[in-house]
C-alpha positions as CSV (number, residue, x, y, z in Angstrom):
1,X,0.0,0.0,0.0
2,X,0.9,3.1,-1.2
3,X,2.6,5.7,1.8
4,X,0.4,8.3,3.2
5,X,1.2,12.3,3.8
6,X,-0.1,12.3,6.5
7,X,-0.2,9.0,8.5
8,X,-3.3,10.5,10.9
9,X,-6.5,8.9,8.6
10,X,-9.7,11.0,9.1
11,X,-11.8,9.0,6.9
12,X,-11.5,5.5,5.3
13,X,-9.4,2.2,6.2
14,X,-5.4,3.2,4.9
15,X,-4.0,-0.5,6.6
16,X,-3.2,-1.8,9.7
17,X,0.3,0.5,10.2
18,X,-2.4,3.4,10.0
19,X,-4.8,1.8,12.6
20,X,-4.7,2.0,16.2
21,X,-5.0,-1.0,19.0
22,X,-8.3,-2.4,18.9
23,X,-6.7,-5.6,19.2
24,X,-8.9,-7.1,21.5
25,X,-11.7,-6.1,19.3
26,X,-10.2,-7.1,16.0
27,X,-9.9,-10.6,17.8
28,X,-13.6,-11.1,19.0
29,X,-15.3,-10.4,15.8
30,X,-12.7,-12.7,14.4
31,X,-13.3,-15.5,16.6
32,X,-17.0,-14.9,17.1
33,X,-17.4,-15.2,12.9
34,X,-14.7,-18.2,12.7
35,X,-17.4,-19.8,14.7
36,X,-20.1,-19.2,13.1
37,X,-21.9,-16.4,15.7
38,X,-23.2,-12.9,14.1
39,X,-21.8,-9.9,15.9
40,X,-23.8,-7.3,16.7
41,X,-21.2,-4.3,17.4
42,X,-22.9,-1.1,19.2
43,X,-21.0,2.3,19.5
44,X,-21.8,6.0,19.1
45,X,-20.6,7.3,15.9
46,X,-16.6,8.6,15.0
47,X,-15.3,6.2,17.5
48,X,-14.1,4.3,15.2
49,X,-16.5,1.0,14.7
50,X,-16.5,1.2,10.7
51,X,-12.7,1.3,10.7
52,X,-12.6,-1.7,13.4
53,X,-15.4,-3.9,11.0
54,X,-12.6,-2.8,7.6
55,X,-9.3,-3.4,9.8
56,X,-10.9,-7.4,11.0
57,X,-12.0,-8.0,7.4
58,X,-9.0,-7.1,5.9
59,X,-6.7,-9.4,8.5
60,X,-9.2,-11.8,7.7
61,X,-8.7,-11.7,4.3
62,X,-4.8,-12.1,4.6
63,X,-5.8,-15.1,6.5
64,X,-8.1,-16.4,4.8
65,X,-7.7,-15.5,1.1
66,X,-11.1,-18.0,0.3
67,X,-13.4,-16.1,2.7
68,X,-15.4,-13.1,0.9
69,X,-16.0,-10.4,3.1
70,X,-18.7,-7.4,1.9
71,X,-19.5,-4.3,3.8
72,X,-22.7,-2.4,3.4
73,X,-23.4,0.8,4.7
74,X,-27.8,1.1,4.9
75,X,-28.0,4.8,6.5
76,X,-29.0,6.5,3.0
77,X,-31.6,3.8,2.4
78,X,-35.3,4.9,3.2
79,X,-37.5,1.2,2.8
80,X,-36.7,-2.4,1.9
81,X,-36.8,-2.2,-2.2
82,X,-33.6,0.3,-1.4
83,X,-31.9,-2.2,1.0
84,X,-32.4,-5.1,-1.4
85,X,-30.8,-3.2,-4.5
86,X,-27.7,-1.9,-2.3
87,X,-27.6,-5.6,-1.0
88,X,-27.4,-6.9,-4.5
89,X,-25.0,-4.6,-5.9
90,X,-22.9,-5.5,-3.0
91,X,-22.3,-8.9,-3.5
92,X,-24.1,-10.4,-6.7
93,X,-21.0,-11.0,-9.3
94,X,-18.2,-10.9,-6.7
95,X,-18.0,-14.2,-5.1
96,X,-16.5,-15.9,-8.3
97,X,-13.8,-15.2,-11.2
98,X,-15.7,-14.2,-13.6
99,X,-16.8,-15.9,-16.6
100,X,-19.0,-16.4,-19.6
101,X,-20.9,-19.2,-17.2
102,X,-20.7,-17.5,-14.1
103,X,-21.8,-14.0,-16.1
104,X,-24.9,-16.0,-17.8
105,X,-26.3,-17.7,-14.5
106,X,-26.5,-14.6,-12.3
107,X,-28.2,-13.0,-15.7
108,X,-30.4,-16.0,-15.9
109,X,-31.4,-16.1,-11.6
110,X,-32.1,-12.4,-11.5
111,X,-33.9,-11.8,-15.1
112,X,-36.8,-10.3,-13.3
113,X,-35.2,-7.9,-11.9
114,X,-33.6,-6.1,-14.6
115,X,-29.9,-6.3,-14.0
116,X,-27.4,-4.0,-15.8
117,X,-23.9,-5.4,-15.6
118,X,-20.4,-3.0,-15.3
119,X,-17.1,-3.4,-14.7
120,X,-14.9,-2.3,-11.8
121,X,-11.8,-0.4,-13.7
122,X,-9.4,-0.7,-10.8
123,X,-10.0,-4.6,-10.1
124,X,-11.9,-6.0,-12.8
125,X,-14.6,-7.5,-11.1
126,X,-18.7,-7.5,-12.7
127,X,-20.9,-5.3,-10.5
128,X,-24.2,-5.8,-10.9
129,X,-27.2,-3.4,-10.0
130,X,-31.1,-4.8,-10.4
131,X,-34.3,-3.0,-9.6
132,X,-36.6,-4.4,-7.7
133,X,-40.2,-3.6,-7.7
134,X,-42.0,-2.7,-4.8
135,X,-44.3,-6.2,-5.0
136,X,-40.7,-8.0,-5.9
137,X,-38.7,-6.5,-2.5
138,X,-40.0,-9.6,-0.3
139,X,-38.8,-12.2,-2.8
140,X,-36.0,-10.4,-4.2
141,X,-34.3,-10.4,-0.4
142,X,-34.8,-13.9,-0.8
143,X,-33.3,-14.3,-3.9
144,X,-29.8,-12.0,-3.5
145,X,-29.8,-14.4,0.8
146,X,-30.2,-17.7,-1.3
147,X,-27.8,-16.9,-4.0
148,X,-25.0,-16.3,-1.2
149,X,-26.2,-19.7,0.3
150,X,-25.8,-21.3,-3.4
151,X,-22.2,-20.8,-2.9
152,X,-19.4,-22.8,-1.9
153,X,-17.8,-19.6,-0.2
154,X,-17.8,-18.9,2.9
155,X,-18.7,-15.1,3.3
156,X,-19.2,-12.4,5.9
157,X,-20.8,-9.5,5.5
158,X,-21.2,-6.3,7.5
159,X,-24.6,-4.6,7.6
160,X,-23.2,-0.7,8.8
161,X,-26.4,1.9,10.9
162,X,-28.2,-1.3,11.3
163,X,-30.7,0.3,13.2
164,X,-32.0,1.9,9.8
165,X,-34.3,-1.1,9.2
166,X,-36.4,0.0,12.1
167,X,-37.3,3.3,10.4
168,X,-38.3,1.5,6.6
169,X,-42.2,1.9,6.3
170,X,-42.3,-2.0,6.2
171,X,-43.4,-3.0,9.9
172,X,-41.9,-7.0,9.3
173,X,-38.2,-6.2,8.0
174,X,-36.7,-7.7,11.2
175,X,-38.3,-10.9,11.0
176,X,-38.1,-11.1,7.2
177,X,-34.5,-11.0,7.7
178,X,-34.2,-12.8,10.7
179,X,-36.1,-15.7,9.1
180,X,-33.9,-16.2,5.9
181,X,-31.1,-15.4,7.7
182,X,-30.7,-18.6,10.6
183,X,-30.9,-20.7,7.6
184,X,-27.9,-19.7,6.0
185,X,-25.0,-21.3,7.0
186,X,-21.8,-20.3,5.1
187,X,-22.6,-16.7,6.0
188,X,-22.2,-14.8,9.0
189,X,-23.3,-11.4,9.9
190,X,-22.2,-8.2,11.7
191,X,-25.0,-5.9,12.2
192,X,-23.1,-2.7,13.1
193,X,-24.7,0.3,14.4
194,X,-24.6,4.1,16.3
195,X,-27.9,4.8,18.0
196,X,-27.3,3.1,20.7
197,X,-30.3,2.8,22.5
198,X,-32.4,1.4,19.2
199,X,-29.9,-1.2,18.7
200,X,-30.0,-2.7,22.3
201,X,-33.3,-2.9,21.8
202,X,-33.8,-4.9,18.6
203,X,-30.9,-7.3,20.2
204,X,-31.3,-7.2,23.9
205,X,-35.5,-7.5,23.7
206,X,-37.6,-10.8,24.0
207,X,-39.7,-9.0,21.6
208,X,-37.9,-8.8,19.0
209,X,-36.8,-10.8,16.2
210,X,-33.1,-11.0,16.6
211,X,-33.3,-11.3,20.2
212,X,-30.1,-13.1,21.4
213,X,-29.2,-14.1,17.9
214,X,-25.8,-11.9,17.9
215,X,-22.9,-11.7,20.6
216,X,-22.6,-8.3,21.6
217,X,-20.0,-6.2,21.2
218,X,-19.7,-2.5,22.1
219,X,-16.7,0.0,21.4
220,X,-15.1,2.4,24.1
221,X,-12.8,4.7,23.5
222,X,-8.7,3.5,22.5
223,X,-6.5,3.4,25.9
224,X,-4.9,6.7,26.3
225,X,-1.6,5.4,27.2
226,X,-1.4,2.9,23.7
227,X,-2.6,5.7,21.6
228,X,-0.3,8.2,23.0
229,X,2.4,5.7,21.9
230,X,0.4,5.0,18.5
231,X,0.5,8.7,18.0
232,X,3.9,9.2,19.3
233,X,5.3,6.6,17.0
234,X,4.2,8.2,13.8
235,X,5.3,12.0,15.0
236,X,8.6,10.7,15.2
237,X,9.0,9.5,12.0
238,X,9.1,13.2,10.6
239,X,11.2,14.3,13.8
240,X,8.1,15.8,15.7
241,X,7.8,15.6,19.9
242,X,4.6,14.9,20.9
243,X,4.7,14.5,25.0
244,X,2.5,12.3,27.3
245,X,0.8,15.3,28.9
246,X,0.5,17.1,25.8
247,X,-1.3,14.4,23.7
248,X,-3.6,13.7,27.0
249,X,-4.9,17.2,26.8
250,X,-6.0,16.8,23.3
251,X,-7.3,13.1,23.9
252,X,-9.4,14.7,27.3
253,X,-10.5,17.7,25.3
254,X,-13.0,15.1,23.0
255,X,-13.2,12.8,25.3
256,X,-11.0,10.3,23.3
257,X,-13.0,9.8,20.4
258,X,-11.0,8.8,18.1
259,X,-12.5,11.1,15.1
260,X,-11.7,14.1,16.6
261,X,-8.4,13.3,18.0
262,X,-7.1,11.8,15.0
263,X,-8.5,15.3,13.1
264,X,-6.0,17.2,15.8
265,X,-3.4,15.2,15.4
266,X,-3.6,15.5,11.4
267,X,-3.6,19.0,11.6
268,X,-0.7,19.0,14.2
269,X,1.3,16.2,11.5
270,X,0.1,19.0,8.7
271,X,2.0,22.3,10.4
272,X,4.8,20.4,12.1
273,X,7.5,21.7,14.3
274,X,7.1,21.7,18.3
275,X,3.3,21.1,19.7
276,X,2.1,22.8,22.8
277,X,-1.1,23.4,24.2
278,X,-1.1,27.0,22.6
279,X,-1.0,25.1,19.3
280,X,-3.7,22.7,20.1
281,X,-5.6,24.9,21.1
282,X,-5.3,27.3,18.5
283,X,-5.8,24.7,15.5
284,X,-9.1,23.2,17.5
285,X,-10.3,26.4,17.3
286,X,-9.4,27.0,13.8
287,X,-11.7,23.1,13.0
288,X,-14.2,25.0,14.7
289,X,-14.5,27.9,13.2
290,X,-14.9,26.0,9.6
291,X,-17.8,24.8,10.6
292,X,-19.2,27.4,12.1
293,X,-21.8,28.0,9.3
294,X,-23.1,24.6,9.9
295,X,-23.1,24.8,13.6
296,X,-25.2,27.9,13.1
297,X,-27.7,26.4,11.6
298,X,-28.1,23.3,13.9
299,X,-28.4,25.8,16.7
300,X,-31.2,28.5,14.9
301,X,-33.1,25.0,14.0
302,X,-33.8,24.2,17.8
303,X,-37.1,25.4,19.7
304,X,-35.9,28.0,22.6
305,X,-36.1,25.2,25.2
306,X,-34.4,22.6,23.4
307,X,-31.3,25.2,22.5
308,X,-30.7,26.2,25.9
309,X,-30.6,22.6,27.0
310,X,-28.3,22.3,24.7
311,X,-26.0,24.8,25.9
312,X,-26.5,24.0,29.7
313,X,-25.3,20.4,28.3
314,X,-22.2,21.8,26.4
315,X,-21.0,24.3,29.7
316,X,-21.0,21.1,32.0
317,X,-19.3,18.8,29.1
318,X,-21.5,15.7,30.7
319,X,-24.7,15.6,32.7
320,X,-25.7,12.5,34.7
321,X,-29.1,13.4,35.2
322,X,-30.5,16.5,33.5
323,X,-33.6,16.2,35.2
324,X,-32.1,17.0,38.5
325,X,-33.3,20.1,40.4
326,X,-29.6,21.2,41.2
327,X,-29.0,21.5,37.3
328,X,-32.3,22.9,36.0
329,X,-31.6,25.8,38.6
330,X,-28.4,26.3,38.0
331,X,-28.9,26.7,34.2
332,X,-32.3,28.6,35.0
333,X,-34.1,25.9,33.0
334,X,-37.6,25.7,32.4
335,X,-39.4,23.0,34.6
336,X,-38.5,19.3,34.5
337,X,-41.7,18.2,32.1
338,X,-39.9,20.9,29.5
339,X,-36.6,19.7,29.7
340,X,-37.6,16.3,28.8
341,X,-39.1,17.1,26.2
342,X,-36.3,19.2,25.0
343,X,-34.0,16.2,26.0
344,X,-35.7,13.3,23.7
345,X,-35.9,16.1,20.7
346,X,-32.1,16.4,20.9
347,X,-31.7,12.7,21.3
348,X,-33.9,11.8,18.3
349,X,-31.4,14.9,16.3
350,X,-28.8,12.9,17.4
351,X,-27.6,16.1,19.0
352,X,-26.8,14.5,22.4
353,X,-26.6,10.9,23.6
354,X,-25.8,9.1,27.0
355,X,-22.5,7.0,27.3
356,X,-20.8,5.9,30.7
357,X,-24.3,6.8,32.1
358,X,-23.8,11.2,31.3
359,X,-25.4,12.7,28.6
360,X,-22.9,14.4,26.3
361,X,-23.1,15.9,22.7
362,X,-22.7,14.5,20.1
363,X,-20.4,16.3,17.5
364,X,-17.2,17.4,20.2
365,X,-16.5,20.7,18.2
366,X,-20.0,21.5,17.7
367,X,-19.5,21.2,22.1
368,X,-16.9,23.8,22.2
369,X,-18.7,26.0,19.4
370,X,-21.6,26.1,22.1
371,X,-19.3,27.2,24.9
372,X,-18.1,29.7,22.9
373,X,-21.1,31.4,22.8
């Protein structure tokens, strides 16, 4: 793999030298899909969990060169007909080398559905895209599931915002799914996703359909200490000094997540020389400022109530209970019945969400935007 500028990746999977720890992690999804248990992996978002699912399916991959891993991402899809056509682009035409025979059967199996064939430039491989008619989504899933189960690989596939399938107008997707997929035994599943309380739910409830059919797996953020000497490794190698304390501040002032402390630490990489907190500082405040216009308009699109929540949130950095009296007076909030119906607005926005037990926002600089005002 090519060498990067800038070894600090913000956005995609770069390699294992580019990818911090998560050993532990990397190891249960492997172990838990060598035998044969979906995963069902739970974490806000930008703490890293798509990069964890692409870092085990690539060391999988070097292990196993005969296992096909696919990775979906569902978020943009709106109902089941859109899930079914992303599904089948996926994976339909990429399990085999192709050929004249392979080509003609996958033609043949999905005739109904219109499919347009096209060839990746940079590997080669058939992509193929069908559309599916809304009286054809219910079979269709069928068709794209038994198609995998036709053959002889064995495949794992990663279903990323998971939690999407709860929002489709179709009231029975979970079952659907969970019905053709136990009877599929050469593929196993990772259903990833970021709101966290919808996704315990549809795992963690005798209600519903995939009730205890996944081991559960949730991400917290990397171990300051090994990504201090992650980050300290790389800084090195173009003669920078990064110190213990210094990296701590910028790993406590987002709360380690690892989006925004990799976006510092890019930035740092980016103007090199000596880093203090002076420069931190200043270039978190610079990422802020960018996206400023946007942060505007999150914060003019909130009722009254529901803005100065917000802010009353962002001055205390994390809130274990914001019904409490103590913190409704001190932020001269309106009374309790308001503020929780401020609070589930900003949840549902995904502008706040509880971890460790504290209520926190979401977006870290959006956070220190607020305190800024």
């Amino acid at each position: 793999m090519e060498r990067l500028n800038n070894p600090f990746v913000i956005y995609g999977y770069k390699g294992a030298e580019y990818f911090c720890d998560r050993q532990k992690e990397t190891e249960t999804i492997m172990r838990a899909m060598h035998n044969e248990r979906n995963v069902a992996l739970i974490s806000p978002r930008r703490i890293g969990k798509t990069g964890l699912i692409h870092h085990a399916f690539a060391q999988i991959t070097n292990e196993h060169p005969d296992i096909r891993c696919f990775y979906m991402d569902i978020n943009a899809t709106r109902n089941l007909q859109q899930f079914v056509e992303l599904f089948a682009k996926t994976v339909i035409g990429k399990l085999d080398t192709p050929s004249q025979s392979v080509l003609r059967k996958i033609t043949t199996l999905f005739s109904s559905y219109k499919p347009v064939l096209s060839i990746d430039e940079l590997t080669g491989m058939p992509s193929f895209s069908i559309t599916v008619s809304n009286e054809q989504k219910e079979e269709s899933l069928k068709h794209v599931l038994d198609y995998l189960k036709d053959s002889d690989k064995r495949i794992y596939v990663a279903i990323d915002e998971f939690q999407q399938i709860s929002e489709y107008p179709e009231k029975n997707v979970e079952a659907l799914l969970r019905s053709h997929i136990q009877f599929i035994p050469n593929v196993v599943f990772v259903f990833a996703g970021s709101k966290q309380h919808i996704m315990a739910e549809m795992f963690t409830s005798a209600k519903r359909p995939f009730y205890q059919s996944s081991q559960m797996l949730s991400l917290s953020p990397i171990d300051k200490k090994v990504y201090f000497e992650f980050a300290n490794n790389l800084m090195e190698k173009k003669c920078m000094k990064l110190s213990e304390d210094v990296f701590g501040y910028v790993y406590d002032v987002v709360d380690g997540q690892t989006w925004y402390v990799q976006h510092i630490l890019n930035r740092l990489y980016d103007i090199g020389g000596e880093i203090d907190i002076r420069l931190i500082n200043d270039t978190i405040m610079t990422s802020v400022m960018e996206q400023e216009v946007a942060f505007l308009n999150y914060y003019e699109s909130l009722t009254y109530n529901q803005s100065q929540l917000l802010l009353a949130i962002a001055r205390d950095k994390s809130v274990e209970s914001v019904l409490s009296q103590d913190f409704i007076h001190r932020h001269s909030l309106p009374a309790s019945s308001s503020v929780s119906l401020a609070l589930k607005a900003l949840i549902e926005r995904e502008f706040v969400y509880k971890f460790n037990g504290k209520f926190i926002i979401y977006d870290r600089f959006f956070a220190i935007w607020l305190r800024k005002l």
